[in-house]
C-alpha positions in Angstrom: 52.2 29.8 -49.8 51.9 31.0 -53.1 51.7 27.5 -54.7 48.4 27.8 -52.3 47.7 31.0 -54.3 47.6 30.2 -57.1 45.4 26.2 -56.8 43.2 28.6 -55.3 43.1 31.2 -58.0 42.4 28.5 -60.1 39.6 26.8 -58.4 37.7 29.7 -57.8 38.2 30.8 -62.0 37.1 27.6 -62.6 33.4 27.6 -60.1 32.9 30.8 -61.5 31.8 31.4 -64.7 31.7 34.9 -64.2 34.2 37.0 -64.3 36.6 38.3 -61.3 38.0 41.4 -60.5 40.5 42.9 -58.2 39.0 44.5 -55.2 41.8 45.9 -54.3 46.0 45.1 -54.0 47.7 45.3 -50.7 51.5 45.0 -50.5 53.1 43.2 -47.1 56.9 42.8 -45.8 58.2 46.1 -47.4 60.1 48.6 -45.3 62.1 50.9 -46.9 60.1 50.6 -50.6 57.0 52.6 -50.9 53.6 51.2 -51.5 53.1 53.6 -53.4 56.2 52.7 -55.7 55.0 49.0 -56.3 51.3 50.0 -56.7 52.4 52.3 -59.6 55.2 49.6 -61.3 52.0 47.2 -61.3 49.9 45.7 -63.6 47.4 44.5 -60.8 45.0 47.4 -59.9 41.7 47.7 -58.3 38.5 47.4 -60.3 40.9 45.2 -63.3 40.0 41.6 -64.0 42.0 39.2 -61.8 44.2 37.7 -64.1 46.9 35.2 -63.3 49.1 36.6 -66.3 49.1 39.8 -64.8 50.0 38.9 -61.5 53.1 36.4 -62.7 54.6 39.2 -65.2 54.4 41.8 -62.1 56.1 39.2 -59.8 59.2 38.9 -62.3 59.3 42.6 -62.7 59.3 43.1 -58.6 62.1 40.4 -58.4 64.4 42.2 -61.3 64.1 45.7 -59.4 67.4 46.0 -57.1 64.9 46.9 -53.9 63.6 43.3 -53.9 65.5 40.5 -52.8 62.2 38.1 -53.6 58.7 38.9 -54.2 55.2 36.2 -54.2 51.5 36.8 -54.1 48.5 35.7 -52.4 44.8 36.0 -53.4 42.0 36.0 -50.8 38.0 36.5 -51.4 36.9 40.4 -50.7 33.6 41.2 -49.3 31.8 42.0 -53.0 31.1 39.0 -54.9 33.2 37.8 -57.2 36.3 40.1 -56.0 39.0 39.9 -54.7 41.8 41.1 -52.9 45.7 40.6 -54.1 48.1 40.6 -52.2 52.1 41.0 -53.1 54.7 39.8 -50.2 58.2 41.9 -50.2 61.4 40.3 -49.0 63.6 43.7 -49.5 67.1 43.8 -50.0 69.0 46.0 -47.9 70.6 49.0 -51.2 72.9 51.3 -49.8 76.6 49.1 -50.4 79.6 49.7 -51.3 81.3 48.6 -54.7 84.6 47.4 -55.6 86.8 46.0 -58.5 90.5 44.6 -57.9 92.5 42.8 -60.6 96.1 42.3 -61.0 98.4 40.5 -63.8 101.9 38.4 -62.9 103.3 41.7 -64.0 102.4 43.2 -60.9 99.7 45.5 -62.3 97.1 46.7 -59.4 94.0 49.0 -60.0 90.7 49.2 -57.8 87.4 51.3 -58.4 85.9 51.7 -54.7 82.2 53.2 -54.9 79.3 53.9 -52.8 75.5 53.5 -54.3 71.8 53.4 -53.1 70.1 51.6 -55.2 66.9 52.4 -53.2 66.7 56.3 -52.7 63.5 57.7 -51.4 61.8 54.2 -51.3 61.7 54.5 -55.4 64.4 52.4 -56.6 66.6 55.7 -57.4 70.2 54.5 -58.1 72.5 57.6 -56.8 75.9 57.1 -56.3 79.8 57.7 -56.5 82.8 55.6 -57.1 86.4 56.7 -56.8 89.5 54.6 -58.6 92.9 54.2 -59.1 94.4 52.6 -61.9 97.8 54.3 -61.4 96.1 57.7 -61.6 92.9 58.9 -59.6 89.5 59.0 -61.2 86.0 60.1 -59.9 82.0 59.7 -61.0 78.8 60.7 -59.8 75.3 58.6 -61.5 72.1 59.3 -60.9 69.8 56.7 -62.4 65.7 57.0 -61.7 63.7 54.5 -64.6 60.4 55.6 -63.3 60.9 59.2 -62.6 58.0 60.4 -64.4 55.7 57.5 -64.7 56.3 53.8 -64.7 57.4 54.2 -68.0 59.5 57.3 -68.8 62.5 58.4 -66.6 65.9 59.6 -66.4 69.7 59.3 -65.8 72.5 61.6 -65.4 76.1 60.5 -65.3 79.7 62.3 -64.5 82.5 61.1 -64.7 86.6 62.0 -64.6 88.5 59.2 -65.4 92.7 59.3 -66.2 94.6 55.9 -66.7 97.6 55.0 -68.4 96.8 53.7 -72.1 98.9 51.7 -74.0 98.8 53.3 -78.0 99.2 50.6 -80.1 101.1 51.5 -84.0 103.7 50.4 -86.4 103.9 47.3 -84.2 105.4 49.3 -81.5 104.0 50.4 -78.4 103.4 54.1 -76.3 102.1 54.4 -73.0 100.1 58.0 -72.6 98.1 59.5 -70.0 94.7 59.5 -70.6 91.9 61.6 -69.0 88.0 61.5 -70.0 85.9 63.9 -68.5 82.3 63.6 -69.4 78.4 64.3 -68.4 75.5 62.1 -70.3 72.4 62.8 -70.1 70.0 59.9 -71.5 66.0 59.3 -71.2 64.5 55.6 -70.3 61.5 54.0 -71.7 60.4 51.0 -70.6 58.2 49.7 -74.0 56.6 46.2 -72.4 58.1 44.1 -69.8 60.3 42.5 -71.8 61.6 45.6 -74.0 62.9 49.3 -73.3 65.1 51.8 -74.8 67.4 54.3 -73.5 68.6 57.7 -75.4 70.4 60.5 -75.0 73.8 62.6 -75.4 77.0 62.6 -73.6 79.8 65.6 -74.4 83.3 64.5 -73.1 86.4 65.9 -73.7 89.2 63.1 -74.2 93.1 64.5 -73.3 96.2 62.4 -74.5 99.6 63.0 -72.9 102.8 61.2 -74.5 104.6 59.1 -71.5 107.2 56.2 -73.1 107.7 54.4 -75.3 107.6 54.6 -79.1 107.2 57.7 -81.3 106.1 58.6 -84.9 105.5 62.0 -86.4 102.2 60.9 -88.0 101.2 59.8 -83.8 100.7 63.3 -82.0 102.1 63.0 -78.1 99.6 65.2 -76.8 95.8 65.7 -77.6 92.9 67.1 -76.2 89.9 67.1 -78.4 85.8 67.9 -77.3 83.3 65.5 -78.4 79.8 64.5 -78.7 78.3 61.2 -78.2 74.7 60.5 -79.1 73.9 57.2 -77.8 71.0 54.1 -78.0 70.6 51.1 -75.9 67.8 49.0 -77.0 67.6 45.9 -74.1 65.0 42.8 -74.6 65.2 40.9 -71.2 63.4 37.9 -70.6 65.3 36.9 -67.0 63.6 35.2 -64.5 65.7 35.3 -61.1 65.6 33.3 -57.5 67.6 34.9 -55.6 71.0 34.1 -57.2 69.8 31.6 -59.8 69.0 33.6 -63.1 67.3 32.0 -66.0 66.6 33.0 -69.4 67.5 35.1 -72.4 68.6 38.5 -72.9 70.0 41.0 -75.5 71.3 44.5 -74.8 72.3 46.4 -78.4 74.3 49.8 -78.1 74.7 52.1 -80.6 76.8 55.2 -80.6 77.4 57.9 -83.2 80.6 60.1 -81.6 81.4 63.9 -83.4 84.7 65.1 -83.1 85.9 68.2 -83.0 89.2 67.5 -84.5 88.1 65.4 -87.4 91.9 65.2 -89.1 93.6 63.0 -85.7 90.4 61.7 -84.2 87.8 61.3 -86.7 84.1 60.9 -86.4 83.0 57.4 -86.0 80.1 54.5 -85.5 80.2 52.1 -82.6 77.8 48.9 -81.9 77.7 46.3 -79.9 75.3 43.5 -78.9 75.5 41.5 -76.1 74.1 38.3 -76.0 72.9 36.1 -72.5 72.1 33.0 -72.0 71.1 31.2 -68.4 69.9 28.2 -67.8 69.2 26.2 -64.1 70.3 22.1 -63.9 68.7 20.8 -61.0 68.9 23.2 -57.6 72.1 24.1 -57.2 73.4 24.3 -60.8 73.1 27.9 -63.0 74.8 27.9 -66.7 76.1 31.4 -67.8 76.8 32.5 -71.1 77.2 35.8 -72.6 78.4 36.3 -76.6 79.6 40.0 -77.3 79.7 40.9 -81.0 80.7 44.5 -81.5 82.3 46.7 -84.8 83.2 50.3 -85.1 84.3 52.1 -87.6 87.5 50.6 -89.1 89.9 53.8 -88.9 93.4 52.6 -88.6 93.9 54.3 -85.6 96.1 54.1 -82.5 93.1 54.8 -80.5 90.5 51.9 -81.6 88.1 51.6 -78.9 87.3 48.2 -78.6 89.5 46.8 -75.6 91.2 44.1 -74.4 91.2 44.2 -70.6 91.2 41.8 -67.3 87.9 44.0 -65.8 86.1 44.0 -69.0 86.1 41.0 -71.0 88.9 38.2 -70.3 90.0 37.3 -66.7 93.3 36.9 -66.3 94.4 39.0 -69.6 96.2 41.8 -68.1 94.8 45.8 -67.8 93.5 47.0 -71.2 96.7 45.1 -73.5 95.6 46.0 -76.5 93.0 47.6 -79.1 90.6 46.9 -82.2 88.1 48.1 -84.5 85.9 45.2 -83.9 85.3 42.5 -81.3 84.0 39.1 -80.8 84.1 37.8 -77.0 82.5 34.8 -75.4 82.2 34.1 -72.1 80.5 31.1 -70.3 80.9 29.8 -66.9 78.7 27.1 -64.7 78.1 28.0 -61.6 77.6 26.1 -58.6 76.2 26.1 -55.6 78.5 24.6 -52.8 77.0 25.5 -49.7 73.6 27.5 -48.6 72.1 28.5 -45.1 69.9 31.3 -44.7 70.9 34.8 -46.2 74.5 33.1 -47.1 74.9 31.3 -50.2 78.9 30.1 -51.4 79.1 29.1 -55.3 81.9 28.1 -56.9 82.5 28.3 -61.0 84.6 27.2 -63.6 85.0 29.3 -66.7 86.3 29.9 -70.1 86.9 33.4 -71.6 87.5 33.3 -75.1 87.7 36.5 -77.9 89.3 37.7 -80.8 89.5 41.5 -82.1 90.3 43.0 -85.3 92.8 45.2 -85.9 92.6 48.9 -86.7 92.2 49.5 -90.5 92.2 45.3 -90.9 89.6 43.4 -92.1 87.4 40.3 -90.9 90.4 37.7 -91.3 92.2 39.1 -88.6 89.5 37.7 -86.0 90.9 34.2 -86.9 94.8 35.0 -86.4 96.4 33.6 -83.8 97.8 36.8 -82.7 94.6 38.4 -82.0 92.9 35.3 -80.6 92.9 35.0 -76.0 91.5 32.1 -74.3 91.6 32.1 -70.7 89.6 29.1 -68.9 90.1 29.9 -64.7 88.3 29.3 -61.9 86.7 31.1 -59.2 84.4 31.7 -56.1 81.3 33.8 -55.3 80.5 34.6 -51.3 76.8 35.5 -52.0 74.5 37.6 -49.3 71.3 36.7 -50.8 69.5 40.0 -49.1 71.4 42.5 -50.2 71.6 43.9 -53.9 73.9 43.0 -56.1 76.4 41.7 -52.5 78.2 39.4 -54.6 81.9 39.5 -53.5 83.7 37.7 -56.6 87.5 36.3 -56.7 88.5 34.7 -59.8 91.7 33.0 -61.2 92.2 33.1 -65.1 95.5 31.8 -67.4 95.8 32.0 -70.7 96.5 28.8 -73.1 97.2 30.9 -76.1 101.0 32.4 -77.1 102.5 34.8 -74.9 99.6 34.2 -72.0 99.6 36.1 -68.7 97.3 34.8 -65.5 96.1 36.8 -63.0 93.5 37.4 -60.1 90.2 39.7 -60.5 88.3 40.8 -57.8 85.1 42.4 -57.5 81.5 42.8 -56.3 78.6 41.4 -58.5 78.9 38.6 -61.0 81.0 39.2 -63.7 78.1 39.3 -66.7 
């Protein structure tokens, strides 16, 4: 149908020298999503000249938004000359799921985050939810997340968050386990630039609480610690990602920057943080989907027990074990192909094969630490993905990754949404 569209947006462009407009624009096959909501994300409005540009760059924004599971157009004659009506066809995804993260090590580690979101509230694509997890203590959030609160431009997000886990501290070659706890609100503005560019912007204030458990000691390394801080915070994202149902293709690059103020600048100084993640997709034939995403990232190179660049099984390298260790700087890539082994209706099965592969420098060391063997993990594994192609983000994930470097562990991670 809209291959029909669009030889017939063409034909009539090209019989008719003058020029076209949009009588009006009619959305079909919604439900749940507002008219009104898609009407006001779009480019295409009444009395603007029909232009196939317009209409394709409003298609790829309907399919990014976590309401829509697919989105395609049609244009039909209206009763003015030379206007015409546009119409945009909704397949919705069903938004209110549940979330959850698994992952265990051979040494018998087990944590889970279990959540509950709507990524749909009100018909406006309003993100509200909570998540709840345990990672041998119990942790909590609320997020509230609405990009087109005010217009379909400016908007808003408001996060809380308690979290307490066990961190290893990591000195004098030695290691401590403590008890941390973070408990934070952020509040951050969005502004969406272009289609391809926005920024977000704001302040969190958190207060970070360190309790000695085991392990080793040193006078220098207090064994409890509770200090207040303020984070101001940037995220600049370029996305260029066209999606079909759970193919993605193209390029994008999400920079964070973070200035954090302590209030006890003698143990935990002040500090700069950046990262930039890079992705990469790319189809082969029907069934094939390339994935790549490159992580470069540096703080401030304190030598400090409490670095905050982590190694960790749920953030960066499957099969590595729950946050083993800490640095100052950090290069990670991860790339995966993924491949579709079976497809009917709303149910799609992919299996992939991957390699997770970083290094990290160490707190108060310099760039040559990235290349020694020490600090170097790679962890190729392999993994499935049982895919329900009309609801957001329903992506249940198992995946299987050992390590081929010294001292390697292997383990399982589960979860819901593709990894990166």
């Amino acid at each position: 149908m809209k291959q029909l569209s669009i030889i017939f947006f063409l034909l009539v462009s090209l019989a008719n020298a003058q020029q076209n407009s949009v009588a009006d624009l009619k959305i079909q096959g919604n439900k749940r999503l507002k008219s009104s909501f898609v009407k006001k994300m779009s480019l295409v409005k009444p009395g603007v000249l029909l232009d196939s540009t317009r209409i394709e760059d409003d298609i790829r924004l309907l399919k990014r938004l976590p309401s829509i599971a697919h989105a395609s157009f049609q244009v039909f004659p209206a009763d003015a000359p030379n206007t015409y009506n546009v119409f945009y066809n909704i397949e919705e995804n069903f938004t209110i799921i549940p979330s959850a993260n698994v992952y265990t090590t051979n040494d018998d580690e087990f944590a889970y985050r279990l959540g509950l979101y709507d990524f749909n509230l009100f018909g406006q694509n309003i993100t509200f939810g909570v998540f709840y997890q345990k990672d041998i203590y119990d942790s909590y959030a609320l997020n509230f997340r609405a990009p087109f609160l005010f217009t379909n431009k400016l908007g808003l997000a408001v996060n809380f968050q308690d979290l307490t886990t066990q961190e290893p501290v990591f000195f004098d070659n030695t290691t401590a386990d403590y008890r941390y706890n973070n408990s934070s609100i952020e509040v951050l503005g969005l502004y969406q630039i272009n289609f391809t560019n926005r920024v977000e912007f704001g302040l969190n204030f958190f207060t970070e609480d360190y309790n000695y458990k085991s392990g080793a000691t040193n006078p220098s390394v207090p064994q409890a610690l509770v200090v207040d801080k303020m984070l101001y915070k940037l995220i600049y994202e370029y996305n260029n990602l066209n999606y079909d149902y759970q193919y993605v293709e193209g390029f994008r690059s999400i920079f964070n920057f973070q200035y954090v103020h302590s209030s006890n600048a003698r143990q935990l100084p002040d500090f700069l943080i950046g990262w930039n993640d890079f992705q990469y997709f790319k189809r082969f034939g029907e069934k094939g989907n390339w994935a790549n995403r490159l992580r470069i990232g540096f703080a401030t190179n304190d030598d400090t027990p409490f670095a905050p660049f982590a190694v960790d099984n749920n953030l960066n390298i499957r099969g590595v074990g729950n946050l083993i260790d800490r640095g100052t700087g950090a290069i990670v890539l991860n790339t995966e192909y993924r491949y579709t082994l079976y497809e009917k209706d709303w149910f799609s099965l992919q299996g992939n094969g991957f390699i997770d592969a970083g290094s990290w420098r160490n707190p108060g060391g310099d760039l040559g630490d990235f290349v020694e063997s020490q600090n170097l993990r790679i962890y190729p594994g392999v993994g499935l993905r049982f895919i329900h192609k009309k609801i957001f983000n329903a992506i249940f994930r198992i995946d299987y990754g050992f390590g081929i470097t010294p001292n390697a562990t292997q383990g399982l991670v589960f979860g819901i949404g593709q990894y990166f």
